[in-house]
C-alpha atoms as a printed R data frame, in Angstrom:
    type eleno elety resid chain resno      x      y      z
1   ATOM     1    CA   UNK     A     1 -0.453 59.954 61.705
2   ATOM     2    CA   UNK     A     2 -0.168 62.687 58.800
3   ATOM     3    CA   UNK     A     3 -2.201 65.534 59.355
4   ATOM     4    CA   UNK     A     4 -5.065 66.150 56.743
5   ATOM     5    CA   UNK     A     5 -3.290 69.446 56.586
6   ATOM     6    CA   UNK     A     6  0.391 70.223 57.940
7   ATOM     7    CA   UNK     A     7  1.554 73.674 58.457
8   ATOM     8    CA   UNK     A     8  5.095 72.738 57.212
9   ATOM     9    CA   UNK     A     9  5.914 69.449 54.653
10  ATOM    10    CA   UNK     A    10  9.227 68.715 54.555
11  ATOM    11    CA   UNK     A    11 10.568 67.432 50.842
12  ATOM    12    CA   UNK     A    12 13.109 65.080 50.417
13  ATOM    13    CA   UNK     A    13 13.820 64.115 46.989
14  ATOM    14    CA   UNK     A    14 15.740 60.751 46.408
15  ATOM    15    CA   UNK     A    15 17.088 58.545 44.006
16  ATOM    16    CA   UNK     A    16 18.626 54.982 45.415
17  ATOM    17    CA   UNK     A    17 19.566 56.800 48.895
18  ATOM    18    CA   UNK     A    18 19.257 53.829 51.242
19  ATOM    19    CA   UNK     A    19 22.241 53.918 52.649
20  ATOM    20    CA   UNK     A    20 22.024 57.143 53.993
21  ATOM    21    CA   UNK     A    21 17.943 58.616 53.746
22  ATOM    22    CA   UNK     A    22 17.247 56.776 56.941
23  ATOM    23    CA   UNK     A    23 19.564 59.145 58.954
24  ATOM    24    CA   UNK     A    24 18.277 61.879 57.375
25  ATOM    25    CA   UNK     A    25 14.730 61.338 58.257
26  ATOM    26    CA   UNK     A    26 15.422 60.448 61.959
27  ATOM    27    CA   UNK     A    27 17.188 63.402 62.549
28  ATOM    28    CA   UNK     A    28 14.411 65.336 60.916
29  ATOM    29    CA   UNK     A    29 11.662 63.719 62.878
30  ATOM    30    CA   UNK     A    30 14.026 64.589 65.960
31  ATOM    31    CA   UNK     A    31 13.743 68.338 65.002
32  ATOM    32    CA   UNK     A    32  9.961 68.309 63.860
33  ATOM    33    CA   UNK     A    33  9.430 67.023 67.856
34  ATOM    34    CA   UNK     A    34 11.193 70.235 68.826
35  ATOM    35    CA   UNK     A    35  8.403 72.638 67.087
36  ATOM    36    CA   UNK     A    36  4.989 73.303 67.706
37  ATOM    37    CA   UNK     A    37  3.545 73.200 63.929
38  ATOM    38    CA   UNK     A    38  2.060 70.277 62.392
39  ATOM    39    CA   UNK     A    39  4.515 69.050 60.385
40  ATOM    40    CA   UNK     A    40  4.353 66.135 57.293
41  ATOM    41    CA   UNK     A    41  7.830 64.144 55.639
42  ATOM    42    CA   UNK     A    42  7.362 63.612 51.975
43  ATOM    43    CA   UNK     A    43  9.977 61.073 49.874
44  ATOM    44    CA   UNK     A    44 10.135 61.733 46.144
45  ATOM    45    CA   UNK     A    45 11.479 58.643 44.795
46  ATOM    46    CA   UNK     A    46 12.703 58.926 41.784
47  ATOM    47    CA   UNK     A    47 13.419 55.834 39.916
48  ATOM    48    CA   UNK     A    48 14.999 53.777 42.584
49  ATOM    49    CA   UNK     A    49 16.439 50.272 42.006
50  ATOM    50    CA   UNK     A    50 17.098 49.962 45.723
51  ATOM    51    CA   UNK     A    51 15.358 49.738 48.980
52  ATOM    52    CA   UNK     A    52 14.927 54.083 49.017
53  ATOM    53    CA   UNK     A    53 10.868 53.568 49.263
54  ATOM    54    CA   UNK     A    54 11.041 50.787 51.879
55  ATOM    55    CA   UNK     A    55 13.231 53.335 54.238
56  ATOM    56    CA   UNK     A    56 11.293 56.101 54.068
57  ATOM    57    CA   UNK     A    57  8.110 54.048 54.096
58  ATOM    58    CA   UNK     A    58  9.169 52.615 57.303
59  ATOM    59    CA   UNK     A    59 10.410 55.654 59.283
60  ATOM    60    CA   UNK     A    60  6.585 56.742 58.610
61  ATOM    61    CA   UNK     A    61  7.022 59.281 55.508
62  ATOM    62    CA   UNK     A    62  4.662 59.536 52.460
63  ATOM    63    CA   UNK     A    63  6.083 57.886 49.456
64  ATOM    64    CA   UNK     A    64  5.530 59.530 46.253
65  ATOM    65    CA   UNK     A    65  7.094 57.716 42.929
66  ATOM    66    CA   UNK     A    66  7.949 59.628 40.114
67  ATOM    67    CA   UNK     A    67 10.269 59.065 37.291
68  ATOM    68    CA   UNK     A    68 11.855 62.439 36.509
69  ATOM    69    CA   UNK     A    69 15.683 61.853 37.032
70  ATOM    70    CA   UNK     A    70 15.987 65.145 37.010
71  ATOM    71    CA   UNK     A    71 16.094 66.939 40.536
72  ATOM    72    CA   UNK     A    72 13.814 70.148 39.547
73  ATOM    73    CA   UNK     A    73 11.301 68.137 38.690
74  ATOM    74    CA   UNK     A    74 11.145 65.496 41.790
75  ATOM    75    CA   UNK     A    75 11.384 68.652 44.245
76  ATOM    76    CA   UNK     A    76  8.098 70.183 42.293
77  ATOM    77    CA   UNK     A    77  6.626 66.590 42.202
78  ATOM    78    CA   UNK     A    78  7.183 66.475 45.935
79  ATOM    79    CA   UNK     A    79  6.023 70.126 46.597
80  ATOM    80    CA   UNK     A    80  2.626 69.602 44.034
81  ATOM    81    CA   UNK     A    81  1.607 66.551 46.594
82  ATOM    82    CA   UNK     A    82  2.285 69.098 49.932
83  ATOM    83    CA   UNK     A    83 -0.125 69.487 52.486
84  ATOM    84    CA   UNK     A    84  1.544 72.660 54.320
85  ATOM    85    CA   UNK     A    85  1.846 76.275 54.011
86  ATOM    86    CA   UNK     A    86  5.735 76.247 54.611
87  ATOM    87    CA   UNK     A    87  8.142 74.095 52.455
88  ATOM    88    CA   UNK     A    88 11.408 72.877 53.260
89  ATOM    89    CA   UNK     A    89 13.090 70.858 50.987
90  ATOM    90    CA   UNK     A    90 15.745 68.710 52.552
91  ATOM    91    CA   UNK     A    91 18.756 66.350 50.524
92  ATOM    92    CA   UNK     A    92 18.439 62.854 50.881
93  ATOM    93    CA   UNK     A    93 22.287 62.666 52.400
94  ATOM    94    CA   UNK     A    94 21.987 65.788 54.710
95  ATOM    95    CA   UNK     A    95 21.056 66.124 58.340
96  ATOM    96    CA   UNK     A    96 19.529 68.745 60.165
97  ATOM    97    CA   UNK     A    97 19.551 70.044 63.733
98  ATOM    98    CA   UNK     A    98 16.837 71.419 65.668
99  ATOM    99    CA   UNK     A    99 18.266 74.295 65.817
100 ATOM   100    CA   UNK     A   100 18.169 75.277 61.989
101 ATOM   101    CA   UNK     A   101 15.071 73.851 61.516
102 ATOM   102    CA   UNK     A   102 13.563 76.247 64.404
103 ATOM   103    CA   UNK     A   103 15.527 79.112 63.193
104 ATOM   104    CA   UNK     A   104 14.103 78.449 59.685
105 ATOM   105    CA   UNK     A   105 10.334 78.578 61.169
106 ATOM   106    CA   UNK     A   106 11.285 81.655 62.978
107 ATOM   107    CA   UNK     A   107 12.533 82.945 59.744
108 ATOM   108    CA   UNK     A   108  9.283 82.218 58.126
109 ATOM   109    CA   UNK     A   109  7.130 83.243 61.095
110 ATOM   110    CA   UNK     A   110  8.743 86.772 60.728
111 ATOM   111    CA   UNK     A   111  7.455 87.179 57.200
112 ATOM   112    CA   UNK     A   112 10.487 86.196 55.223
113 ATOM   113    CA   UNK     A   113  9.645 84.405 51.885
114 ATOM   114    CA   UNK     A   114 12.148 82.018 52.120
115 ATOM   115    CA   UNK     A   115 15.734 80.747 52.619
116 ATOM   116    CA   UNK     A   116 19.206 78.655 53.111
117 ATOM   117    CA   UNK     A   117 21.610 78.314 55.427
118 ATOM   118    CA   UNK     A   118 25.510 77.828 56.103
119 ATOM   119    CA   UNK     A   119 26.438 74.147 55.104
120 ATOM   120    CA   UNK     A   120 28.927 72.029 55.884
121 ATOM   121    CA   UNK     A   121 30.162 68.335 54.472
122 ATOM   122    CA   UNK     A   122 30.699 65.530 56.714
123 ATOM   123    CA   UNK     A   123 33.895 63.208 57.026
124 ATOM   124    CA   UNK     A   124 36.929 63.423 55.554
125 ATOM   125    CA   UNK     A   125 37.806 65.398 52.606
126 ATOM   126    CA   UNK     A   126 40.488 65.533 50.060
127 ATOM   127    CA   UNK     A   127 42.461 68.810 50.169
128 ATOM   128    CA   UNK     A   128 41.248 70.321 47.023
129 ATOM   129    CA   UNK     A   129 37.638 69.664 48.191
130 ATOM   130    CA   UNK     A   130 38.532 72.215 51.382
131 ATOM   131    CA   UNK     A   131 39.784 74.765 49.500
132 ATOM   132    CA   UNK     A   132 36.785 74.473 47.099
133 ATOM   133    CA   UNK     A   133 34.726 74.848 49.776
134 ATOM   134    CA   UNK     A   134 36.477 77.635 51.426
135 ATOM   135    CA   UNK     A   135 35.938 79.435 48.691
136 ATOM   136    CA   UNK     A   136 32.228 78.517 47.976
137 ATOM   137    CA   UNK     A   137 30.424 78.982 50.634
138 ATOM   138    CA   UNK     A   138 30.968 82.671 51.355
139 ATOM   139    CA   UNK     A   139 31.070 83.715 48.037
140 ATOM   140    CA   UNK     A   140 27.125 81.749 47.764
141 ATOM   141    CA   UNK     A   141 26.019 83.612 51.464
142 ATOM   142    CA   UNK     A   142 27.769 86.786 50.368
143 ATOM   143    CA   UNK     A   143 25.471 86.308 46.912
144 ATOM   144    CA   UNK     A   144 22.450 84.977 48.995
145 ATOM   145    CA   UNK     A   145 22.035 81.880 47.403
146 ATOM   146    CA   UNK     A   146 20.768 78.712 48.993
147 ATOM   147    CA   UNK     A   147 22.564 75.792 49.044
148 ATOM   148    CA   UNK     A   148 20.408 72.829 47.093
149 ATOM   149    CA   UNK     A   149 20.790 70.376 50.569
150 ATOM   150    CA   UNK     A   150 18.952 73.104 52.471
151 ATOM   151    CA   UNK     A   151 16.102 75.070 51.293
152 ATOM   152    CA   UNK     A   152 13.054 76.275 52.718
153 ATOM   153    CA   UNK     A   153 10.090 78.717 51.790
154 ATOM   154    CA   UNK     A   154  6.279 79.861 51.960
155 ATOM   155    CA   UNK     A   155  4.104 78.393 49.385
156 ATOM   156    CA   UNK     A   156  2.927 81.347 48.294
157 ATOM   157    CA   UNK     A   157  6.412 82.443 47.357
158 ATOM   158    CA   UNK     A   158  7.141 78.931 45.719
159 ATOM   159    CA   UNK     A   159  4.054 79.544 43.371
160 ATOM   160    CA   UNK     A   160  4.617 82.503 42.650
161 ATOM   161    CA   UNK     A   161  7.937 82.066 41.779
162 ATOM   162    CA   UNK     A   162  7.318 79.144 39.418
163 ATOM   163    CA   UNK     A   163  8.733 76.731 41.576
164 ATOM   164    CA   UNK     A   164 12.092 74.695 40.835
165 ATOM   165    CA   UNK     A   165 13.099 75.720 37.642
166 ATOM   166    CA   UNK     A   166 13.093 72.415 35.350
167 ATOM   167    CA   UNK     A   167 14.736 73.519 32.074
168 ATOM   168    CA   UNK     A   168 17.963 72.733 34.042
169 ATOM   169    CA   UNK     A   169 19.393 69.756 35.792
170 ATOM   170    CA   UNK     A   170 21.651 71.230 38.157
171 ATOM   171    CA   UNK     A   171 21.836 74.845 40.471
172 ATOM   172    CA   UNK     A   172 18.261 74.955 40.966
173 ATOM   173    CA   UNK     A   173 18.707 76.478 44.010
174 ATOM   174    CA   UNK     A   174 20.503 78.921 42.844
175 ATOM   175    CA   UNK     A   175 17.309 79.712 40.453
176 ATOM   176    CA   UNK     A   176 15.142 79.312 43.023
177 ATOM   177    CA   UNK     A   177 16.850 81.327 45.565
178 ATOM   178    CA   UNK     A   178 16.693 84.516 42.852
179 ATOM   179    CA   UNK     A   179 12.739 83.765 42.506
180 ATOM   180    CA   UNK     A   180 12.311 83.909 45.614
181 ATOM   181    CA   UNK     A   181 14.440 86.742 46.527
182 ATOM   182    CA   UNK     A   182 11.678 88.887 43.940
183 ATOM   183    CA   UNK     A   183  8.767 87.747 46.003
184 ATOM   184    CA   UNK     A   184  9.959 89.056 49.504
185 ATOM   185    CA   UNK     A   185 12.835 88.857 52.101
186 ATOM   186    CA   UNK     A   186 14.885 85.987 51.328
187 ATOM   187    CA   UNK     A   187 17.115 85.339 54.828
188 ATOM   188    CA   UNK     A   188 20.601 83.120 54.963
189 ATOM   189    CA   UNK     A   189 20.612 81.783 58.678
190 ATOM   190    CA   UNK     A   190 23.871 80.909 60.518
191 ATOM   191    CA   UNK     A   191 22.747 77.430 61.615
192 ATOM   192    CA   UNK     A   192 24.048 74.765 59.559
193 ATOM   193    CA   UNK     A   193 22.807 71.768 58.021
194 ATOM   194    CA   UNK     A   194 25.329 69.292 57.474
195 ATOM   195    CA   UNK     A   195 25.344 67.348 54.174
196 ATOM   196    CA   UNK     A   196 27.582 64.491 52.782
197 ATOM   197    CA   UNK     A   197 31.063 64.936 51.614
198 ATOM   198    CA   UNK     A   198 30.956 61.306 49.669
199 ATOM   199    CA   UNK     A   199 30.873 63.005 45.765
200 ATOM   200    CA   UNK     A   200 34.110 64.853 46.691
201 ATOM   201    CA   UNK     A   201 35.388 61.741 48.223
202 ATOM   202    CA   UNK     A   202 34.228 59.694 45.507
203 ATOM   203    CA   UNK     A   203 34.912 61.595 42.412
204 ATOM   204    CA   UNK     A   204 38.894 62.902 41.288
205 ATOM   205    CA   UNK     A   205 39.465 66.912 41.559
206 ATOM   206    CA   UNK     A   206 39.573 66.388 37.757
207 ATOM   207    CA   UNK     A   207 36.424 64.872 37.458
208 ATOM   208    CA   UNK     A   208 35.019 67.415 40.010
209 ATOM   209    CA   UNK     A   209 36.508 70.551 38.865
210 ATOM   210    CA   UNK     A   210 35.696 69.806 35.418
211 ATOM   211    CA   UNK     A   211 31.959 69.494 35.792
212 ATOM   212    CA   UNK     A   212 31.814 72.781 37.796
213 ATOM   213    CA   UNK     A   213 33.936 74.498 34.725
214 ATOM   214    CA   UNK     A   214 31.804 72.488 32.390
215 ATOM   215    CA   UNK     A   215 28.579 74.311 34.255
216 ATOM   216    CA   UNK     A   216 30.064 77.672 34.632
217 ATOM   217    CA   UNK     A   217 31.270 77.903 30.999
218 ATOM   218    CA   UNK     A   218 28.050 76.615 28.970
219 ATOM   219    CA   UNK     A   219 25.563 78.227 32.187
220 ATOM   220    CA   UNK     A   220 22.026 77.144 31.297
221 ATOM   221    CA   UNK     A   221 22.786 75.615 27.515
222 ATOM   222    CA   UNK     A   222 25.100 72.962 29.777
223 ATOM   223    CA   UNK     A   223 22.423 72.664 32.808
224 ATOM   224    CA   UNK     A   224 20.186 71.802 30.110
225 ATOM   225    CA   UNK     A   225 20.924 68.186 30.041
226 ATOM   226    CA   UNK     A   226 22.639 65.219 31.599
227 ATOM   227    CA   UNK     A   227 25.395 65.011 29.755
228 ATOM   228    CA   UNK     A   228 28.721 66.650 31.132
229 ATOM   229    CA   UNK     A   229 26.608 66.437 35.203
230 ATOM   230    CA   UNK     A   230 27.344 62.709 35.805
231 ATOM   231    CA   UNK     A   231 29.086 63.720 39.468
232 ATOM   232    CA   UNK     A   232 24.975 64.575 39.906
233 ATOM   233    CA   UNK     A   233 23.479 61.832 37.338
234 ATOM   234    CA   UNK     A   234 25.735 59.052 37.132
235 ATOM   235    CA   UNK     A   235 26.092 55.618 38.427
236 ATOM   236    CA   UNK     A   236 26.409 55.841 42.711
237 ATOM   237    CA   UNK     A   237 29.761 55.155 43.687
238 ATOM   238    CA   UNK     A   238 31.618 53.809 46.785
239 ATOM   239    CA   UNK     A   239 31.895 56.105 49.313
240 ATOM   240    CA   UNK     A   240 35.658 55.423 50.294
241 ATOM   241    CA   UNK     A   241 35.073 57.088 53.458
């Protein structure tokens, strides 16, 4: 049963996830049995042509339907419909332990306005992908940003910091995490959610490396739109495994 109202709503935008969303949910409903607060799953569908509704409808999480295609905008959907106090917005292809979701309550518990954590991609990943990553992560905890897959905060500090920022399409988070930041201690926990490696698998180093330069060349005026972010907004691929 949902509670009337939940101390913390987990947000999990998602836009034809089938194939992976129902993992993600069961091992969130495995860490919500871990914690004492009354806790609530929201799905954000955003335009799905698949089964993404059905899957979260059936694992017993509310179903909101929006038609954004734009990933700002289906996280604020999600977080306008919220019952709880805390957020925590959670990637439809990333799984989370008990342990980070506890030590991201604790976090909040102590005052903290919000958060990420360390992340790390599943399965096997082309070489270029590793050293990308290598490189990436520390540089984002050394800078305190939140990874996108993992994000979590009081509602208070959401509001006040305008929410997801939805004059771009991609690095949100990295918005969001700045907001935040100005409305109180914003904390980068060691735990580690683990998210999908299939885009890096999927997509060519060219193809890859050339959206990130295409993002950190242009900055916002290339965020702006869809155009130049298809590893984000393009057709699904195959996940070659």
């Amino acid at each position: 049963m949902i509670p009337e109202v939940a101390s913390v709503s987990f947000i999990i935008p998602a836009h034809n996830e089938e194939a992976v969303l129902g993992a993600t949910l069961r091992a969130i409903h495995a860490a919500i049995a871990t914690v004492s607060e009354s806790c609530e799953v929201i799905v954000v569908d955003d335009a799905s042509t698949d089964r993404t509704a059905a899957v979260a409808a059936e694992s017993g999480a509310r179903v909101i339907h929006v038609e954004h295609r734009q990933i700002a905008a289906t996280r604020n959907s999600g977080a306008r419909e919220a019952r709880g106090r805390w957020l925590v917005f959670v990637d439809a292809d990333t799984l989370v332990s008990p342990q980070l979701v506890q030590a991201a309550l604790a976090a909040l518990r102590a005052g903290a306005a919000g958060g990420g954590s360390d992340v790390r991609f599943e399965g096997r990943l082309p070489r270029y992908a590793r050293v990308l990553i290598a490189v990436a992560v520390p540089i984002y905890r050394a800078l305190r940003l939140a990874a996108g897959c993992f994000v979590f905060c009081t509602r208070e500090a959401f509001e006040a910091a305008g929410g997801f920022d939805e004059a771009v399409f991609a690095a949100e988070e990295t918005f969001l995490s700045r907001a935040l930041a100005r409305q109180g201690r914003f904390v980068m926990l060691r735990e580690v959610a683990i998210t999908s490696g299939r885009k890096l698998r999927s997509h060519s180093a060219r193809e890859v490396l050339g959206g990130l330069a295409h993002v950190a060349w242009g900055w916002r005026r290339a965020m702006g739109k869809r155009q130049g972010l298809e590893i984000w907004y393009g057709d699904r691929r195959r996940d070659p495994g």
